[in-house]
C-alpha positions in Angstrom: -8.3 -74.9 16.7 -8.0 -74.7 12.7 -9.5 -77.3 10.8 -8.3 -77.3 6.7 -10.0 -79.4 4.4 -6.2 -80.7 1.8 -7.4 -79.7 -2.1 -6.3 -81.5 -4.6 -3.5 -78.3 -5.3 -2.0 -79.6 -1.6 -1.7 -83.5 -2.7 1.8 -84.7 -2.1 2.6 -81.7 0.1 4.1 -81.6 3.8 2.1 -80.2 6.3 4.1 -77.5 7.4 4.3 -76.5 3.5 0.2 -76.3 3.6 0.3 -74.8 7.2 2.2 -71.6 6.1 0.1 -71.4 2.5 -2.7 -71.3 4.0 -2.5 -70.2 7.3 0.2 -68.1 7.1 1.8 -70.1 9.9 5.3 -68.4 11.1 8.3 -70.9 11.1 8.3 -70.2 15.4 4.7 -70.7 15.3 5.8 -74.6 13.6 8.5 -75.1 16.4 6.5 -74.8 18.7 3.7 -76.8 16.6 6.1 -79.9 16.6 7.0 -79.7 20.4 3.5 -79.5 21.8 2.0 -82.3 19.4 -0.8 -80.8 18.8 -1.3 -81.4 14.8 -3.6 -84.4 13.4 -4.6 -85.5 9.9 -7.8 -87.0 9.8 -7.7 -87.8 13.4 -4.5 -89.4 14.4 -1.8 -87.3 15.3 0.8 -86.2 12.9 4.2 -85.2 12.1 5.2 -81.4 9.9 6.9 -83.2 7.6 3.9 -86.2 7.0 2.8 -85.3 3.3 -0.8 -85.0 2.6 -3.6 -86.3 0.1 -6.6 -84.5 -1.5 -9.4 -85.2 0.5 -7.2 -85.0 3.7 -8.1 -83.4 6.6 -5.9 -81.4 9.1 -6.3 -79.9 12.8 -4.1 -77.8 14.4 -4.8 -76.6 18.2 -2.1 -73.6 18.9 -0.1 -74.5 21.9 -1.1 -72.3 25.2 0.6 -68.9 26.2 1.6 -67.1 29.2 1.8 -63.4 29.2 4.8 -61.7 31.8 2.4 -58.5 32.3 -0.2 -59.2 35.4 -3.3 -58.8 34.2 -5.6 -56.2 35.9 -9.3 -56.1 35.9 -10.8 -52.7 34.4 -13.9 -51.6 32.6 -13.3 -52.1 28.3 -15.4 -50.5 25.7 -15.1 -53.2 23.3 -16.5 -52.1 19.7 -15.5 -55.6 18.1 -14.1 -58.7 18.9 -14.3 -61.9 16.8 -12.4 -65.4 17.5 -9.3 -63.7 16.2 -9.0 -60.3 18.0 -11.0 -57.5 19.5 -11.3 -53.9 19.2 -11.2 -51.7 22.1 -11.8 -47.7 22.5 -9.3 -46.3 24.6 -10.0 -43.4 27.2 -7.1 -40.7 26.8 -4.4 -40.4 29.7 -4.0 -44.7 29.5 -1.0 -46.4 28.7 -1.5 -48.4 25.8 1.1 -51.0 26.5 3.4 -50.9 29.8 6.3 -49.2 29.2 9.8 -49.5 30.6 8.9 -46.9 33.6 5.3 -47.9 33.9 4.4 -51.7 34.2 0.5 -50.9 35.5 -2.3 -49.5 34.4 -2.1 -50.7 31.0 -4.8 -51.1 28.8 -3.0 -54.3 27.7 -3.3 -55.5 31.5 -6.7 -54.3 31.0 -7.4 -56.9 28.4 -5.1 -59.6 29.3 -7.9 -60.0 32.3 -10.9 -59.9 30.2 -9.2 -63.2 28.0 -7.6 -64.7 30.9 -10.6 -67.0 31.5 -10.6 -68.1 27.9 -7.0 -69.4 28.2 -5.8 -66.2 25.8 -3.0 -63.6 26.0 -3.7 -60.4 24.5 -1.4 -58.9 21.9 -0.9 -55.5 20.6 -1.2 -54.9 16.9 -0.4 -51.3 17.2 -0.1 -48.3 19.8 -1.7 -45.4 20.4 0.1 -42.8 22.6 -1.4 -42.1 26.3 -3.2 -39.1 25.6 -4.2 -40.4 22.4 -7.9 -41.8 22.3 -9.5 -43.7 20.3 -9.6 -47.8 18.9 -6.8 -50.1 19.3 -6.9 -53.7 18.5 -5.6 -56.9 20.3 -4.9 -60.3 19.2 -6.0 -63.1 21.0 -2.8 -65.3 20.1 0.3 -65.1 18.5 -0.7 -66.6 15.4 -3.7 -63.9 14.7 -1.2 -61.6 15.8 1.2 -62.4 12.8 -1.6 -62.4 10.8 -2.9 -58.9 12.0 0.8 -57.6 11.7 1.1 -59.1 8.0 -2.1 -57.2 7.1 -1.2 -53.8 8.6 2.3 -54.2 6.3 0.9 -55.2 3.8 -2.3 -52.4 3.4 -5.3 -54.4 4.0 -5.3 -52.3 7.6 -6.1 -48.6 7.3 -6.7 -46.3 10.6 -8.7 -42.9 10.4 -7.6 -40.1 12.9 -9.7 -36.9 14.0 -7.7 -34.4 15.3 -8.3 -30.8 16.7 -5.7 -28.2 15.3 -4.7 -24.6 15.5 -6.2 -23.4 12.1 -3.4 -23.6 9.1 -3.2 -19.9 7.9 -3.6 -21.1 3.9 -6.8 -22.7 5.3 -8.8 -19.5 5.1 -10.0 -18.2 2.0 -12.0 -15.7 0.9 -15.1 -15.0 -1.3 -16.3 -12.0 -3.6 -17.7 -10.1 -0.4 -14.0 -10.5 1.5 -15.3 -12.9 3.5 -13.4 -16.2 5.0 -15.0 -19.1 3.4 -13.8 -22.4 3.1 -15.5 -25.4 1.1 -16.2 -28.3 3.5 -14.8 -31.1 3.6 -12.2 -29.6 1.8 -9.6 -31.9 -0.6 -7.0 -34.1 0.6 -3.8 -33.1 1.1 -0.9 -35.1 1.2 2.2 -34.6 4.2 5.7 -36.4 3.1 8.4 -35.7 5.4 10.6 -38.0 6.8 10.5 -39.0 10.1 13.8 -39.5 12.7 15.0 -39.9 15.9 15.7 -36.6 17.9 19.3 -36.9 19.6 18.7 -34.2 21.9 15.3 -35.9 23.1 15.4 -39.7 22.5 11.7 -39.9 23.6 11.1 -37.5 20.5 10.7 -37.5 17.0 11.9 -34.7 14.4 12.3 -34.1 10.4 14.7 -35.4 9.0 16.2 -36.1 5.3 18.2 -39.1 7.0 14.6 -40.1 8.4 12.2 -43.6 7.5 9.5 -42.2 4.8 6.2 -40.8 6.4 3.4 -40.5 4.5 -0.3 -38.5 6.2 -3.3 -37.9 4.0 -5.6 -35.0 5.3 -8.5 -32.6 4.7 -10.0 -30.0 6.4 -13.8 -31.0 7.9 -14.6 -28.7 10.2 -13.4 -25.0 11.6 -14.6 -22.3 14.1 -12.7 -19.1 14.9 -9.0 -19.9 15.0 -9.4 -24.0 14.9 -9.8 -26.3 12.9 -10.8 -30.3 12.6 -8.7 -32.5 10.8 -9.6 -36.3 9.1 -6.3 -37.9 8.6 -5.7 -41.1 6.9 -2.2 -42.4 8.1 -0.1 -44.0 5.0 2.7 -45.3 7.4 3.0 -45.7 11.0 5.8 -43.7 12.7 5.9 -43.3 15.9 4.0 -39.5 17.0 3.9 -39.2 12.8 0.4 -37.0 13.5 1.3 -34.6 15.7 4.9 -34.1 14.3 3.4 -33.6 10.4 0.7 -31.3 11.3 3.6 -29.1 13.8 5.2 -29.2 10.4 2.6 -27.5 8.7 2.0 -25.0 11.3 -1.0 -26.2 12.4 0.2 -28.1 15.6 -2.5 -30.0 17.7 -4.2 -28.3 20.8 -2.8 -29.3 23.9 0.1 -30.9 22.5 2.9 -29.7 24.3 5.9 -31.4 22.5 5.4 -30.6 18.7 4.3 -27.0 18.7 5.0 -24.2 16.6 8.9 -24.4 17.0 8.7 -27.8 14.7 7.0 -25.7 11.3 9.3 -25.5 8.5 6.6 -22.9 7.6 6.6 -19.6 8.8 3.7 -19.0 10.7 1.7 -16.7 13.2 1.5 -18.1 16.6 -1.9 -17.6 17.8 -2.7 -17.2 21.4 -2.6 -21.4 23.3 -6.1 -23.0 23.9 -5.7 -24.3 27.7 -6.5 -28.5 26.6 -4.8 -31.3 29.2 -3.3 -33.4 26.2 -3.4 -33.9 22.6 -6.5 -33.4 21.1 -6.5 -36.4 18.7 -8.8 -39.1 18.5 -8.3 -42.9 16.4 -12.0 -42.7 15.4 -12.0 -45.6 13.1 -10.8 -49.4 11.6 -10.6 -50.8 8.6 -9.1 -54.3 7.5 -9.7 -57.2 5.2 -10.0 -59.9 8.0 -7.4 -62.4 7.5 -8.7 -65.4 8.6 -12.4 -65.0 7.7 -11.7 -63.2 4.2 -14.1 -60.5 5.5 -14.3 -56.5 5.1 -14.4 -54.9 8.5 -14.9 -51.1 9.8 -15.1 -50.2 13.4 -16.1 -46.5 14.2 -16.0 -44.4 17.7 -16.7 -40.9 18.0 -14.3 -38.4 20.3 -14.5 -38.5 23.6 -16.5 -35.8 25.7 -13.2 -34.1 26.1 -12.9 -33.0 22.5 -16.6 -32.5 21.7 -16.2 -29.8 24.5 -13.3 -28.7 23.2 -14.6 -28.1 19.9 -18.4 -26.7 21.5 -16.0 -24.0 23.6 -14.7 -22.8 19.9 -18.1 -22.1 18.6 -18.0 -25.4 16.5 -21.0 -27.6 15.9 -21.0 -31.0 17.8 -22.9 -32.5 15.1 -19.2 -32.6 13.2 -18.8 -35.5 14.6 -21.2 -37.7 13.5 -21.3 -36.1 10.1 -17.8 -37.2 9.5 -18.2 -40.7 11.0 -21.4 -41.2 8.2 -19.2 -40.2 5.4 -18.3 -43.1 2.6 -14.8 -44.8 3.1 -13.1 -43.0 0.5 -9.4 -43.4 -0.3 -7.0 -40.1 -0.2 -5.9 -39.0 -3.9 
């Protein structure tokens, strides 16, 4: 339910006009306003096209949903959730969302059961990939869905990554004594390549100048022997955009089996594989201005154990982790 006080800027305005002002309301979101009847002004019910005075006051109830995915009962780390949405840490090797092969196990099914006694449907405002861990968020309706999608368009969502790479060979430097230093964290670096589909693979993703624009801010935070730990800001949203711009680079992730070495348009030196069941890439955190409640958000979630061992077996510190999870949102120049 959404209660809106009518200002005197609204006077002499139809509803539907203040509905998508103010709440952003999508024109099916109104269809389906008008057939349900579920819109009053000051009490009585009311029509979308009934104008409004100041002083006015307006309730909208959305209209119920039904979801075609069965919802299934699991355990949820849930990091955030508000009347709008909730934030969930995903385990690697889940589905995100079912896909056309796969229509159980879902972490959507996963969530669609935890709202089910509310009278929600869970809704996916982006994706991770299976192997992929880290925070995803679900809306609770379709409305705070549109909203949550406007917001990721429009910038006022931004997702952190933490991956685990094979160490980029113009990462090492050296100091006075010949040794290999390197400055920590180091300075942003900016990946532009655009992405497209692969013809040969359709389930895979290549560079290409006839691509959509991909933009991936990152910076060295961590290395040990022959690896290295990556902070990545993403700029746009491709799909696999991560693990194809840093296979680019020559610096592929460990485990990833599909964008290795073969993807660099940079000659490189292929160092002997680390064994690792799956991408070692992890969505460690959220940030959004909240739509609804005009709010600044930030959810945060370390790696899993998988990666912290990972990164231990290299020699690396497991205090990384939290070090780079305490450091000040900062915007990539």
């Amino acid at each position: 339910m959404y209660t809106l006080h009518v200002g005197p800027e609204h006077a002499g305005h139809m509803i539907k006009t203040i509905l998508q002002r103010e709440l952003r309301m999508s024109r099916r979101l109104q269809r389906a306003l008008i057939k349900s009847g579920v819109v009053k002004r000051n009490g009585r019910p009311a029509r979308l096209i009934d104008k409004a005075e100041a002083g006015d006051w307006l309730e909208v109830a959305l209209p119920q949903e039904a979801s075609d995915i069965a919802p299934e009962p699991m355990p949820l780390d849930i990091r955030y959730e508000d009347d709008e949405i909730l934030v969930v840490n995903k385990p690697p090797g889940i589905l995100a969302h079912p896909s056309a092969h796969e229509r159980s196990g879902s972490l959507l099914a996963g969530v669609l059961a935890y709202l089910q006694p509310h009278g929600q449907v869970a809704h996916s405002v982006h994706r991770l990939d299976r192997d992929t861990s880290g925070l995803l968020m679900f809306a609770k309706t379709s409305h705070s869905h549109h909203l949550f999608d406007i917001a990721l368009r429009e910038g006022a969502m931004h997702r952190a990554y933490l991956a685990i790479v094979y160490r980029a060979q113009d990462d090492v430097h050296t100091d006075a004594a010949g040794e290999s230093s390197t400055c920590l964290p180091g300075p942003w670096r900016t990946i532009s390549l655009p992405i497209g589909p692969n013809p040969a693979r359709p389930s895979r993703r290549l560079i290409s100048a006839d691509g959509q624009p991909a933009i991936t801010h990152y910076r060295v935070v961590g290395h040990s022997g022959g690896l290295a730990v990556l902070q990545i800001h993403l700029e746009t949203g491709r799909t696999h955009q991560i693990r194809l711009h840093c296979a680019a680079m020559g610096m592929p992730l460990v485990g990833d089996t599909d964008y290795t070495w073969d993807y660099s348009i940079r000659p490189v030196v292929r160092p002997e594989p680390v064994a690792f069941p799956r991408q070692a890439l992890h969505a460690y955190q959220l940030t959004w201005t909240h739509p609804v409640q005009h709010t600044e958000c930030k959810v945060q979630a370390e790696p899993p154990e998988d990666m912290r061992h990972l990164w231990a077996a290299a020699g690396g510190d497991d205090g990384l982790w939290s070090r780079v999870t305490s450091l000040p949102l900062e915007k990539p120049v």
